[in-house]
BALOBA-1460 file (C-alpha; in Angstrom, 3 decimals):
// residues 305
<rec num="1" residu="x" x="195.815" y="229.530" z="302.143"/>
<rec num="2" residu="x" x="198.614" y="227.369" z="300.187"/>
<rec num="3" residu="x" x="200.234" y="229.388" z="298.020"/>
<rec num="4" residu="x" x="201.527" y="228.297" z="294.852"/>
<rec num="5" residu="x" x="205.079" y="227.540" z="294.370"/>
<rec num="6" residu="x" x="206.547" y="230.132" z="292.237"/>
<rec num="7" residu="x" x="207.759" y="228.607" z="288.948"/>
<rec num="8" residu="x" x="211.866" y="229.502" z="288.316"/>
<rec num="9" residu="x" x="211.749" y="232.396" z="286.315"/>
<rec num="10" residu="x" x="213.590" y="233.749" z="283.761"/>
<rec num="11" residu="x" x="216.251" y="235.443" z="286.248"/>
<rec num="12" residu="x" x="216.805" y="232.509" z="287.882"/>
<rec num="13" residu="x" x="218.649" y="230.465" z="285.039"/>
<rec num="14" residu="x" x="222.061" y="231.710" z="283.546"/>
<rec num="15" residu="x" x="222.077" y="233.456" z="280.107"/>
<rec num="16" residu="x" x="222.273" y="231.443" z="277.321"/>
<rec num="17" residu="x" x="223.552" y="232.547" z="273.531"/>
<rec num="18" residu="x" x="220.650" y="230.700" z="271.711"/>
<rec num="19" residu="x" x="223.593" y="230.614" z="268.883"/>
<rec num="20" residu="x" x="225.738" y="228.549" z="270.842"/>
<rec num="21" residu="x" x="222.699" y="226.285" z="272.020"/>
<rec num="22" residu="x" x="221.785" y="225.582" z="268.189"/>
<rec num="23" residu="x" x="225.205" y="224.768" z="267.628"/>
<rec num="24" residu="x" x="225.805" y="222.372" z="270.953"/>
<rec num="25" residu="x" x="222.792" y="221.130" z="269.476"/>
<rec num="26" residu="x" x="223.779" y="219.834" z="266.385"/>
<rec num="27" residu="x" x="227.395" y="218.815" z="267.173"/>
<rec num="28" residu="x" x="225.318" y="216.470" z="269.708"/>
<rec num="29" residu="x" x="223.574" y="214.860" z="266.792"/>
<rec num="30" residu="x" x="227.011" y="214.707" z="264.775"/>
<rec num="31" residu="x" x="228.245" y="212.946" z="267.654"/>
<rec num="32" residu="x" x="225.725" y="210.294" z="267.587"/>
<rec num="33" residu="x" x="225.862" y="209.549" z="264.211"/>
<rec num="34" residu="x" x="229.108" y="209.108" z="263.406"/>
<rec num="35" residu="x" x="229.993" y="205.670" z="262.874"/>
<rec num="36" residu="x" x="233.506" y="203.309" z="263.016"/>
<rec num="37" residu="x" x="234.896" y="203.178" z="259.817"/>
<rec num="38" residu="x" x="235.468" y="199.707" z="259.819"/>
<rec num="39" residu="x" x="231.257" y="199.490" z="260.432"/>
<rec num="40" residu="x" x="230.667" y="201.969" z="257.633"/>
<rec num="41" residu="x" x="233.529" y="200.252" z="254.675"/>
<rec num="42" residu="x" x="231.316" y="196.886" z="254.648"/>
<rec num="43" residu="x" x="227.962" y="198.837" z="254.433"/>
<rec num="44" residu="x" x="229.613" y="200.948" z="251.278"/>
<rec num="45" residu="x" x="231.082" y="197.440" z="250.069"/>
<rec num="46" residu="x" x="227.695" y="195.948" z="250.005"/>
<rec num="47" residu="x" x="226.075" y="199.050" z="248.578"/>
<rec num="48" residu="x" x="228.576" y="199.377" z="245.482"/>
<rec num="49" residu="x" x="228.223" y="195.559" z="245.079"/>
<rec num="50" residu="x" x="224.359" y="196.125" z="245.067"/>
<rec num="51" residu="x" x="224.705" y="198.790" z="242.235"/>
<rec num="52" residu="x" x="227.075" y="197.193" z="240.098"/>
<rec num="53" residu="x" x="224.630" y="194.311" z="239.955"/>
<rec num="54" residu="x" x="221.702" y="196.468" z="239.037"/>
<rec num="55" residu="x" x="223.796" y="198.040" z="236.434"/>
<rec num="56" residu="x" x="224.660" y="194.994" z="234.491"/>
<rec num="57" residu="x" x="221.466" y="193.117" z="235.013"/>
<rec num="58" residu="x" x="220.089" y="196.117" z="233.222"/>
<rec num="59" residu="x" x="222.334" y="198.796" z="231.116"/>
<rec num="60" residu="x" x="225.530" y="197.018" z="230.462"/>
<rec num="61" residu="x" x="227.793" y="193.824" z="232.326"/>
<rec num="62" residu="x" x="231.413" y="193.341" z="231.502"/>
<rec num="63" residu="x" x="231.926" y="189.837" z="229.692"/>
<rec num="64" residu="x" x="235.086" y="187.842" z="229.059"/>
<rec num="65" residu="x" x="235.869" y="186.915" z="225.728"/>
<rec num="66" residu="x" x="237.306" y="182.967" z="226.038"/>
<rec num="67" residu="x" x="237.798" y="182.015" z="222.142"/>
<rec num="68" residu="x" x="239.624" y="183.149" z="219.607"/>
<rec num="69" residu="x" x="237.173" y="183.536" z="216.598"/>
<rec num="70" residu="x" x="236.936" y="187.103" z="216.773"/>
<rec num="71" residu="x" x="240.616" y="187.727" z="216.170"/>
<rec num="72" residu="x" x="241.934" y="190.179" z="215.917"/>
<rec num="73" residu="x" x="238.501" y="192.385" z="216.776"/>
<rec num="74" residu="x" x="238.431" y="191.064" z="220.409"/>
<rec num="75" residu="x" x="241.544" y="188.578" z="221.687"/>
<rec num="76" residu="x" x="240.662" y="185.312" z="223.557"/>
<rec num="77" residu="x" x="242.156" y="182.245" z="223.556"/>
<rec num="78" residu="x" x="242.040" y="179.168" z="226.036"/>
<rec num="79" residu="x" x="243.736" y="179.667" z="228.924"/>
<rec num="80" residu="x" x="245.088" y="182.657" z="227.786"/>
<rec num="81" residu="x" x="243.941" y="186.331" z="229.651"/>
<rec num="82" residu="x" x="241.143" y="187.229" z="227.281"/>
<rec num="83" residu="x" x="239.453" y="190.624" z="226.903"/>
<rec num="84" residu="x" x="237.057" y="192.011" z="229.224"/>
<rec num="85" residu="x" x="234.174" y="193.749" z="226.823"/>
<rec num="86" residu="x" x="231.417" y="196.311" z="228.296"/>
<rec num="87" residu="x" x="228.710" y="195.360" z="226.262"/>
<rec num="88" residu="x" x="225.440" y="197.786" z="226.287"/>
<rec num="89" residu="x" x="222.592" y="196.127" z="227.030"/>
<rec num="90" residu="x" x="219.641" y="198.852" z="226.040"/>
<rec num="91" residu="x" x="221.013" y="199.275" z="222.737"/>
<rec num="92" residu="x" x="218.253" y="197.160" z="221.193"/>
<rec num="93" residu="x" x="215.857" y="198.311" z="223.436"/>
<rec num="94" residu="x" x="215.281" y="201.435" z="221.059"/>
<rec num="95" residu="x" x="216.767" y="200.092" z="217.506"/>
<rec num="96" residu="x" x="217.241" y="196.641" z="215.635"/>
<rec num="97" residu="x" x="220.309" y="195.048" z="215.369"/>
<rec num="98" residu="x" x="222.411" y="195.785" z="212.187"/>
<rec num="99" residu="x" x="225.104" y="194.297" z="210.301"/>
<rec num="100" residu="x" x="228.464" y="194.918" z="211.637"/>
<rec num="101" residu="x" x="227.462" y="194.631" z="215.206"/>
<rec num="102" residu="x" x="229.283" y="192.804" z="217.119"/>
<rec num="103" residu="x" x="226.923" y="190.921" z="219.635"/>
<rec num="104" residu="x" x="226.724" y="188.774" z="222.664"/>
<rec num="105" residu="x" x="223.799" y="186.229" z="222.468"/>
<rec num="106" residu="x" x="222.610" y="183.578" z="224.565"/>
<rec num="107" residu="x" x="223.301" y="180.179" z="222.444"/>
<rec num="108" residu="x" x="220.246" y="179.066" z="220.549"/>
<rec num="109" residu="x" x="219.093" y="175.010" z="221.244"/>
<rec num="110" residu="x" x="220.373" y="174.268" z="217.579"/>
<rec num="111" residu="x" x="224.215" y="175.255" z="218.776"/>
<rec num="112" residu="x" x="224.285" y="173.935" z="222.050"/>
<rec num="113" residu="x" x="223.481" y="170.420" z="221.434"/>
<rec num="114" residu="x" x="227.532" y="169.965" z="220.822"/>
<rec num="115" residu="x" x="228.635" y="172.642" z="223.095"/>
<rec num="116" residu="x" x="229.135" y="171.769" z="227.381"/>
<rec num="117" residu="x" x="228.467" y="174.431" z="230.131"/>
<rec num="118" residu="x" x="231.347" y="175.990" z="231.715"/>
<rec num="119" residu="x" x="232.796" y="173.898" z="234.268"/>
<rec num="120" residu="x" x="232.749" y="175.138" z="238.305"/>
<rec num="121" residu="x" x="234.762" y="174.137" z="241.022"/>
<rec num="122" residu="x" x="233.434" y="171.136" z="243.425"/>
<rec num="123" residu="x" x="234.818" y="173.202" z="246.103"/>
<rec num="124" residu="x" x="231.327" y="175.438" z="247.536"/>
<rec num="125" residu="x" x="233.640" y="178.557" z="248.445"/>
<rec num="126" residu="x" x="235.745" y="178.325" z="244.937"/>
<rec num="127" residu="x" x="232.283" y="177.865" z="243.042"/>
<rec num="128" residu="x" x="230.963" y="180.722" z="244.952"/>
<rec num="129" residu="x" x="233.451" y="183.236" z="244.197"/>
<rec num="130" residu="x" x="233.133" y="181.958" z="240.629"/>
<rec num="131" residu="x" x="229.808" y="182.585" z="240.431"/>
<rec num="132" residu="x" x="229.800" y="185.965" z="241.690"/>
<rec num="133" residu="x" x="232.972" y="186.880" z="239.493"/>
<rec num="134" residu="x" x="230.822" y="185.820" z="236.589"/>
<rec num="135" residu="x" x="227.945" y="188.202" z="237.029"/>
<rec num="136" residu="x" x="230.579" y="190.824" z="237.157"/>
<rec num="137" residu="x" x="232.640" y="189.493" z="234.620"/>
<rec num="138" residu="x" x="235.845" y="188.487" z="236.161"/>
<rec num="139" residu="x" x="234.889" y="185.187" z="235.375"/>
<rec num="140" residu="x" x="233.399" y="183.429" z="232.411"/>
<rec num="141" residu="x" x="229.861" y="183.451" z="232.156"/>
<rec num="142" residu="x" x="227.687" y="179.953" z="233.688"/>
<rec num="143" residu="x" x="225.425" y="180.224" z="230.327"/>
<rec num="144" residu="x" x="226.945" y="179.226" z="227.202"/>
<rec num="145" residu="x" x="227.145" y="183.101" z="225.770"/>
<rec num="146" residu="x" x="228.777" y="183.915" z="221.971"/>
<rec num="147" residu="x" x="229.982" y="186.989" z="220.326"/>
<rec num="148" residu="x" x="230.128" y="187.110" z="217.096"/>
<rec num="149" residu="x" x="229.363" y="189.937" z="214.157"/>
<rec num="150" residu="x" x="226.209" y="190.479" z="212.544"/>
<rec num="151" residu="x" x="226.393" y="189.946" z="208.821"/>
<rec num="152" residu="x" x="222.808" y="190.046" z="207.514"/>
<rec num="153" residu="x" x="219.445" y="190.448" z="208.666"/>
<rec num="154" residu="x" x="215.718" y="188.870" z="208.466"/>
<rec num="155" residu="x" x="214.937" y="188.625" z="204.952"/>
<rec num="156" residu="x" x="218.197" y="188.674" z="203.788"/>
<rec num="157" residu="x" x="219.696" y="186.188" z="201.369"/>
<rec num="158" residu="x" x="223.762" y="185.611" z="201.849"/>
<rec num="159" residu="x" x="226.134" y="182.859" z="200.747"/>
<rec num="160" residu="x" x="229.718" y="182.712" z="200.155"/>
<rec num="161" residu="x" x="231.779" y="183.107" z="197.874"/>
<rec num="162" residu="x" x="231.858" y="185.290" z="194.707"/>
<rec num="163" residu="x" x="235.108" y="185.039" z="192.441"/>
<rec num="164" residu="x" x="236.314" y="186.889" z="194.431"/>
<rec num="165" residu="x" x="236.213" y="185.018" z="198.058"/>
<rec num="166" residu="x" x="233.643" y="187.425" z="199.666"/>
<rec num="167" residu="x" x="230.411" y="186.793" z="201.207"/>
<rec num="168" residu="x" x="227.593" y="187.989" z="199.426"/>
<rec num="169" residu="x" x="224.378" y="189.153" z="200.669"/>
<rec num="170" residu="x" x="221.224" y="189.990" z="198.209"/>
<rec num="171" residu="x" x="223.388" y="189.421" z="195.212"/>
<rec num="172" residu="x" x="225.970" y="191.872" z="196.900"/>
<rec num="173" residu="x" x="229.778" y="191.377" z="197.709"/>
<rec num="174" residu="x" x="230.444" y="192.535" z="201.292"/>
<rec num="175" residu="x" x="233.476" y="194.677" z="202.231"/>
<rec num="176" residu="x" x="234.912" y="193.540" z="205.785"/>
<rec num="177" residu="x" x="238.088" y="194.896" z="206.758"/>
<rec num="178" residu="x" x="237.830" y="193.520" z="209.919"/>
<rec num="179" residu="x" x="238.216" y="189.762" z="208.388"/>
<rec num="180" residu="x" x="241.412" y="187.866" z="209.955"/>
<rec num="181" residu="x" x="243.519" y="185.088" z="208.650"/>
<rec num="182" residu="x" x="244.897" y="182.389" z="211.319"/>
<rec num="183" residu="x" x="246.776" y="181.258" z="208.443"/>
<rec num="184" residu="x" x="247.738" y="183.363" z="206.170"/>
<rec num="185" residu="x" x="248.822" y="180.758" z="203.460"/>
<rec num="186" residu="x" x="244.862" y="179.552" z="203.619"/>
<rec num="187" residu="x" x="242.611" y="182.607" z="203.346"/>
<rec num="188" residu="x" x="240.149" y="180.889" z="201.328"/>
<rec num="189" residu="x" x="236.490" y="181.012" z="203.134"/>
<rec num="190" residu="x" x="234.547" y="177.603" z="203.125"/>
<rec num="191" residu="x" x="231.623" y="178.177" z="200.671"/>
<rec num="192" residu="x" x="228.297" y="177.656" z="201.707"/>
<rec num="193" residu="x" x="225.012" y="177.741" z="199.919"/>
<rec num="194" residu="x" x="221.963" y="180.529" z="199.850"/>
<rec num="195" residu="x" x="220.330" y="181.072" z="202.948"/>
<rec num="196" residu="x" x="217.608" y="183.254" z="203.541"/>
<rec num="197" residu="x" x="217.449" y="184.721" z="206.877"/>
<rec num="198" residu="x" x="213.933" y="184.422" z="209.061"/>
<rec num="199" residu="x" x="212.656" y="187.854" z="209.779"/>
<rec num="200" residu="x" x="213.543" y="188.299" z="213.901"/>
<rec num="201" residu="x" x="216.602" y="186.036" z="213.128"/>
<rec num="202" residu="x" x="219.917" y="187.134" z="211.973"/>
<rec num="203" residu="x" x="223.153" y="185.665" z="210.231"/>
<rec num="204" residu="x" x="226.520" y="185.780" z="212.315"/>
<rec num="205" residu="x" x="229.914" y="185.073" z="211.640"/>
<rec num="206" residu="x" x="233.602" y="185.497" z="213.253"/>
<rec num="207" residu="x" x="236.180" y="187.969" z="212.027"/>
<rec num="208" residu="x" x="238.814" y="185.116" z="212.125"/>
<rec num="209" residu="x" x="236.720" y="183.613" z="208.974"/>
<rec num="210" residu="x" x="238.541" y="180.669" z="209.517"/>
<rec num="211" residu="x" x="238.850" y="179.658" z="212.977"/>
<rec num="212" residu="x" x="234.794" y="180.158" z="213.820"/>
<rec num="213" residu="x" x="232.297" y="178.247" z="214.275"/>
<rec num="214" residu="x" x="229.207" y="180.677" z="213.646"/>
<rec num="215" residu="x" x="226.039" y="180.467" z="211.882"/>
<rec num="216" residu="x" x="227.628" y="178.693" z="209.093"/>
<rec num="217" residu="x" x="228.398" y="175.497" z="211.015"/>
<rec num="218" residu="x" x="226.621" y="175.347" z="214.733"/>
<rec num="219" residu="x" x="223.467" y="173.373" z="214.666"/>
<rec num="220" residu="x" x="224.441" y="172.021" z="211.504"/>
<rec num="221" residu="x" x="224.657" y="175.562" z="209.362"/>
<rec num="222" residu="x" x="221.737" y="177.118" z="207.345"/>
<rec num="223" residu="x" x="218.635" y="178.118" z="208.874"/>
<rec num="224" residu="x" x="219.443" y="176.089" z="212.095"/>
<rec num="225" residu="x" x="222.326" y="178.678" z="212.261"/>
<rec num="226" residu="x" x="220.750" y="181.861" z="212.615"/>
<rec num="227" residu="x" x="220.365" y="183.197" z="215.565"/>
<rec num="228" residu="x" x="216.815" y="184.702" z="217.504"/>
<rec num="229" residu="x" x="217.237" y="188.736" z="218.113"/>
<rec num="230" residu="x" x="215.637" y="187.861" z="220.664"/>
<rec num="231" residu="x" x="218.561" y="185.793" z="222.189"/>
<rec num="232" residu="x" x="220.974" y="188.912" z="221.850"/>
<rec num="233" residu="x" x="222.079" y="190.180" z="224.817"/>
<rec num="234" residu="x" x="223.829" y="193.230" z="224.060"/>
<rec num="235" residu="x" x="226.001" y="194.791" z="221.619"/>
<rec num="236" residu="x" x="229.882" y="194.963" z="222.610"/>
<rec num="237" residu="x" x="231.146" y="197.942" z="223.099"/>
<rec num="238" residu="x" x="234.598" y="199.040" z="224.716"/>
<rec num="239" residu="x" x="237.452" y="196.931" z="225.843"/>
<rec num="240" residu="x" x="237.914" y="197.627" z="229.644"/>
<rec num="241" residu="x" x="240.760" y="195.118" z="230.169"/>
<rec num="242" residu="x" x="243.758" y="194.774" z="229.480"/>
<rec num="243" residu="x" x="244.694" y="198.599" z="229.430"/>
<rec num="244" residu="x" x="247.191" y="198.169" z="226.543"/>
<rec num="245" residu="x" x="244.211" y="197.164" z="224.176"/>
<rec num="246" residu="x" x="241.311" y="200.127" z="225.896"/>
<rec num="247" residu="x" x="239.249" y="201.164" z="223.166"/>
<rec num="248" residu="x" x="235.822" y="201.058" z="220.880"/>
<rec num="249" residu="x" x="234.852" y="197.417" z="219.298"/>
<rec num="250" residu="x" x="234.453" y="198.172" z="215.755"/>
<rec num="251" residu="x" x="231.045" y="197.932" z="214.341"/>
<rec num="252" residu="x" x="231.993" y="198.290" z="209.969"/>
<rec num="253" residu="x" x="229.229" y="197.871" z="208.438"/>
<rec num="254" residu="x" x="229.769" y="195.124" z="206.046"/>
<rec num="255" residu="x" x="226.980" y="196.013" z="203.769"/>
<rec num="256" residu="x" x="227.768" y="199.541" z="203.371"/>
<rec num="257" residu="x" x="230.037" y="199.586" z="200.358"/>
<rec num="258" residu="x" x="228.899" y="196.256" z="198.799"/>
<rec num="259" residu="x" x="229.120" y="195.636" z="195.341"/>
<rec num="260" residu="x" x="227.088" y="194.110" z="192.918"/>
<rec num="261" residu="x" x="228.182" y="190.433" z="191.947"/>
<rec num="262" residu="x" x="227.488" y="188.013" z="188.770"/>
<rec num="263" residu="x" x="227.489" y="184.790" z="191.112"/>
<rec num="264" residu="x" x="227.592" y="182.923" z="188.275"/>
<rec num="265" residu="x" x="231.073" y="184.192" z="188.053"/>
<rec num="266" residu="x" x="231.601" y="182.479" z="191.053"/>
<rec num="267" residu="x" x="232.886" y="179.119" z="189.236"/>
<rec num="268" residu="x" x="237.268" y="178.916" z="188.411"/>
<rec num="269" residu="x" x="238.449" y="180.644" z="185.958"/>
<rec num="270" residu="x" x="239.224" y="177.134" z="183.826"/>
<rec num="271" residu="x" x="235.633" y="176.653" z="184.390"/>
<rec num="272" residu="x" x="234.420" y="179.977" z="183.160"/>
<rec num="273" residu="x" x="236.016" y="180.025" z="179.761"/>
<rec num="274" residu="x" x="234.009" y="176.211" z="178.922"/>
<rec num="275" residu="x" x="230.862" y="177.790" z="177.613"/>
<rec num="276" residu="x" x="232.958" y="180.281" z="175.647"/>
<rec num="277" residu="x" x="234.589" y="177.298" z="174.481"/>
<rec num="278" residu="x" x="231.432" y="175.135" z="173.905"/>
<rec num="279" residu="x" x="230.330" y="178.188" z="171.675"/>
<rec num="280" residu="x" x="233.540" y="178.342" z="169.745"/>
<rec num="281" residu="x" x="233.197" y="174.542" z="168.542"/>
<rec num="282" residu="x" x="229.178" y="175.102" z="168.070"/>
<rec num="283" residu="x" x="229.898" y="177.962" z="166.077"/>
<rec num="284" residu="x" x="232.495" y="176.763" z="163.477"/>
<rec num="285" residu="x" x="230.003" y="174.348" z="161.414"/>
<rec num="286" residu="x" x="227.788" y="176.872" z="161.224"/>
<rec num="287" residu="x" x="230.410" y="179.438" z="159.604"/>
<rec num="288" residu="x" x="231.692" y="177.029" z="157.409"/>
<rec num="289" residu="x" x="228.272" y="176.267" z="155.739"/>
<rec num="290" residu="x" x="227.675" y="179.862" z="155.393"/>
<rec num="291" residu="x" x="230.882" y="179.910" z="153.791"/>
<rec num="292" residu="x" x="230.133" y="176.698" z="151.289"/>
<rec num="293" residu="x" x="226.433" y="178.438" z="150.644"/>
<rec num="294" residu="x" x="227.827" y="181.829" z="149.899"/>
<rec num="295" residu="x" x="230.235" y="180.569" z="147.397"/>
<rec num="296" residu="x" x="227.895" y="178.220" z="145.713"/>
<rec num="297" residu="x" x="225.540" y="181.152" z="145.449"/>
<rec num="298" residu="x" x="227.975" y="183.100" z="143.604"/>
<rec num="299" residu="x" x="229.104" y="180.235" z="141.420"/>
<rec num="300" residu="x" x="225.395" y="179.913" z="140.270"/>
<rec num="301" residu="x" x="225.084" y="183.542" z="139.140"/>
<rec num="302" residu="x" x="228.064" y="183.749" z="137.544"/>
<rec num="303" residu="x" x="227.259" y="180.401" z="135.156"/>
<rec num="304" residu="x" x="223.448" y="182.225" z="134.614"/>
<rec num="305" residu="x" x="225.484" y="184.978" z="133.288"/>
């Protein structure tokens, strides 16, 4: 009869704190999981670089201002270090654009016919880099992008100027504060004629009013200068770079404190006093025979008498 071989029992294996066990345990796993750091910095690089991509494909992208038309709002000049603006791209999403936004659009067909596409690098690895610091906005954009400020809306009517060198919009002069003056000994606007804004389009114009080409000259001004909504990108929001100019873009609107204008006002002041003039001359003949009837009224009554 085979017996069985008697299993190792209990007594036969050394005491073991199941505390200590748990523990070994789990240091073990520790152990296995820890990785080099120089394996683990380019999986964090790639990871970070994968966010920030999602982020500005989809809720906001930093973009680099390379012109100087919105003086003194946002600073950018050629070849100069322009400002780096966080614009917010789910704005719109929720609400219409207003006037005194200041917005980054894609250029309509009308204003690009003149305009060329910013040039890259022949060199693959330069052009690469490029690229990539356009999406994150250390370099400019590869689509012809604007910023500019809203200044009216679909159905809108605006023109320029009253007496007083302001735009008008629906028979309204607009306040803008923001409005710069490359040269101060010339702050007179260009005028331009009515133009009534498409609804989904909008009127846009730069703060330095005389140094922009906006909606009042690209494509050939009037209707081919308004701009799609549905070409805006985003609304501009804070200035990230430099540091000494951090801070809010304004958005003033424009339209807030308007005032009622006669536009036909809008003419000299030489020219304004004609018809008072014209009047004057028309007038005098037809006091003087009032004057000659009167008295030969009298003169009759007192002979009858």
């Amino acid at each position: 009869m085979v017996e069985p071989v008697p299993s190792s029992s209990a007594e036969d294996e050394p005491e073991r704190d199941p505390d200590e066990g748990g523990k070994g345990k789990r240091r073990h796993r520790k152990r296995k999981k820890q990785r080099s750091f120089w394996v683990e910095l380019p999986i964090l690089i790639v990871v970070a670089l994968v966010l920030a991509f999602v982020f500005q494909q989809f809720f906001a992208r930093v973009y680099t201002i390379p012109s100087a038309s919105m003086e003194s709002t946002l600073h950018g000049c050629t070849g100069c270090y322009g400002d780096k603006v966080l614009v917010d791209k789910i704005t719109y999403d929720f609400t219409d654009p207003s006037p005194g936004d200041v917005v980054v659009f894609k250029g309509p067909d009308p204003w690009l016919e003149n305009e060329s596409p910013v040039q890259r690098s022949d060199n693959p690895v330069v052009r690469f880099f490029q690229n990539v610091g356009s999406v994150f906005g250390l370099a400019p954009p590869d689509e012809r992008d604007f910023v500019k400020r809203i200044i009216a809306t679909g159905g809108q009517t605006v023109q320029c100027c009253d007496a007083q060198n302001r735009v008008v919009v629906d028979g309204k002069a607009l306040n803008e504060p923001y409005i710069h003056w490359q040269d101060p000994s010339n702050q007179q606007q260009a005028s331009f004629d009515p133009v009534t804004v498409p609804e989904g389009d909008v009127w846009v114009m730069g703060d330095n009013r005389n140094d922009s080409c906006d909606s009042r000259c690209q494509g050939g001004g009037g209707l081919r200068g308004v701009v799609p909504v549905d070409n805006i990108i985003g609304k501009a929001r804070i200035i990230v770079l430099p540091p000494s100019r951090w801070g809010g873009v304004s958005d003033t609107n424009p339209q807030e404190n308007a005032q009622p204008v006669a536009l036909g006002l809008s003419a000299p002041e030489w020219q304004q006093g004609v018809p008072v003039g014209f009047g004057a001359v028309a007038a005098w003949p037809t006091v003087a025979l009032s004057r000659r009837l009167g008295s030969g009224l009298r003169g009759a009554v007192k002979r009858k008498r």
